[in-house]
LOMI-379318 format. One record per residue (C-alpha): y negated, x negated, z. Coordinates in steps of 0.02 Angstrom, whole numbers, plus 50000, padded with zeros to 5 digits. Layout:
BEGIN
YXZ...
END
This chain:
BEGIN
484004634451886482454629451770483534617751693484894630351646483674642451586482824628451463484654625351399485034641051385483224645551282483694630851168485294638851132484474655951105483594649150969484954639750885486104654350860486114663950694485874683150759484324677450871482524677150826480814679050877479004681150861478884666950697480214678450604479144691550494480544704850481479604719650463480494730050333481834717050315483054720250441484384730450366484014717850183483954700050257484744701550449486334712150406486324713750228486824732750212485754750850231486484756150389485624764050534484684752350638484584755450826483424747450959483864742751148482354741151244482404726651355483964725351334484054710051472485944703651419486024715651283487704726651366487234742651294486904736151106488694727251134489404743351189488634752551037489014740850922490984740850948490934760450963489744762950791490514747050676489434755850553487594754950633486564741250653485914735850828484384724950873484114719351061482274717751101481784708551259480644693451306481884682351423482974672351284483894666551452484574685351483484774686351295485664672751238487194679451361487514694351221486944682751076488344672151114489664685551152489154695851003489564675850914491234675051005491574695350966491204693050776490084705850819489054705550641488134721550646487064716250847485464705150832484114699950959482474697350936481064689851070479584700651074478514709951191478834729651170476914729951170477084722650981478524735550937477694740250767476984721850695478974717850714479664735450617479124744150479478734762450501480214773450502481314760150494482304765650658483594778550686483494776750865483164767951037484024766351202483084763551358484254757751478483644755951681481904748251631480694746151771480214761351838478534753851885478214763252039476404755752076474954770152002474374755351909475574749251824476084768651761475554762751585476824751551584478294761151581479314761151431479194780351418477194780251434476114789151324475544771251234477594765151214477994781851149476534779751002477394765650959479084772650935478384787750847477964774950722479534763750699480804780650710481304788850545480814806850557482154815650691482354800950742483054799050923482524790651109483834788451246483194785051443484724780151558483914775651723484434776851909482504781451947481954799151989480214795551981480534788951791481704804251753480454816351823479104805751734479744804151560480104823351593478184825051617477864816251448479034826151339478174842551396476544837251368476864828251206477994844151157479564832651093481104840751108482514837951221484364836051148485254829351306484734831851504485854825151641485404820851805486914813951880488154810851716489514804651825489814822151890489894830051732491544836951652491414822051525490304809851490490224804451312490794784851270489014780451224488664784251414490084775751505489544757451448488894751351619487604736751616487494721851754486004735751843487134753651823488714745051926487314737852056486414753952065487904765552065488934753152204487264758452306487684779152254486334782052162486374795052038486234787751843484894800551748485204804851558484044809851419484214812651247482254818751162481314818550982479744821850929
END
């Protein structure tokens, strides 16, 4: 298994949409990665990078960057972004921690969350993507109105990242707590990753929100 995963980092690295820490792209993105002035959109450990696949073949005309640290996990969408000719998806390994050293202030339209780590342990409640200290750092990268998306099977990270918006005073666009039972569900929110089809073979409900500053 080590083996394959050191293979499998060495051809993360190799491919021409991946990158990492060593690549200053702050500001540069839409200029030197996909040479046009489209929107860019994040996906938050995006782990094989489904959703920005999904998003990219739906929105030919926005700009998606997966942001994760396991090349491993990433270089599965790297490659099948290669093999889709899928010019407008990108990775890049970096800790979310460093969100803001990698992209320039308001140079995001928007981010997708998709079934992070809930984090259950008190602890570790600073770690959660939707945290007070995560959602500083998107305030920074977003363009003004710019957008956050949470799809999680976790109530205590709904009810959480419910918690947040109140106190912060964003504003909520989009609240669904079970989407599958709604009349329809938009195409950005049928793209299932490897962790939705796990989760939802187990019936748990998938949680939706759409919020701003």
């Amino acid at each position: 298994m080590a083996k394959t995963k050191l293979k499998k980092f060495a051809a993360y690295e190799s491919f021409p949409n991946t990158y990492d820490a060593r690549n200053l792209l702050k500001g540069k993105w839409r200029s030197e990665v996909f040479k046009n002035n489209n929107p860019l959109i994040l996906e938050l450990a995006c782990g094989r990078g489904e959703y920005a696949l999904g998003l990219s073949e739906i929105y030919p005309d926005k700009n998606f960057v997966g942001v994760d640290v396991k090349a491993a996990r990433m270089w599965e969408g790297a490659k099948k972004a290669i093999e889709l000719e899928r010019n407008n998806v990108a990775f890049i390994r970096i800790q979310i921690d460093f969100l803001t050293e990698y992209f320039e202030a308001g140079e995001v339209s928007e981010i997708w969350i998709t079934f992070p780590d809930p984090m259950p342990q008190k602890p570790k409640t600073k770690q959660r993507l939707t945290s007070p200290p995560f959602l500083k750092r998107y305030l920074t990268v977003l363009e003004p109105g710019g957008t956050i998306n949470l799809k999680t099977d976790s109530d205590l990270l709904y009810e959480y990242t419910l918690e947040q918006i109140s106190e912060k005073g964003m504003n909520i666009i989009e609240n669904n707590n079970d989407i599958y039972t709604s009349d329809e569900v938009s195409q950005t929110l049928v793209i299932k990753t490897y962790y939705e089809k796990m989760w939802l073979e187990k019936g748990l409900k998938i949680k939706y929100l759409k919020f701003a500053f």
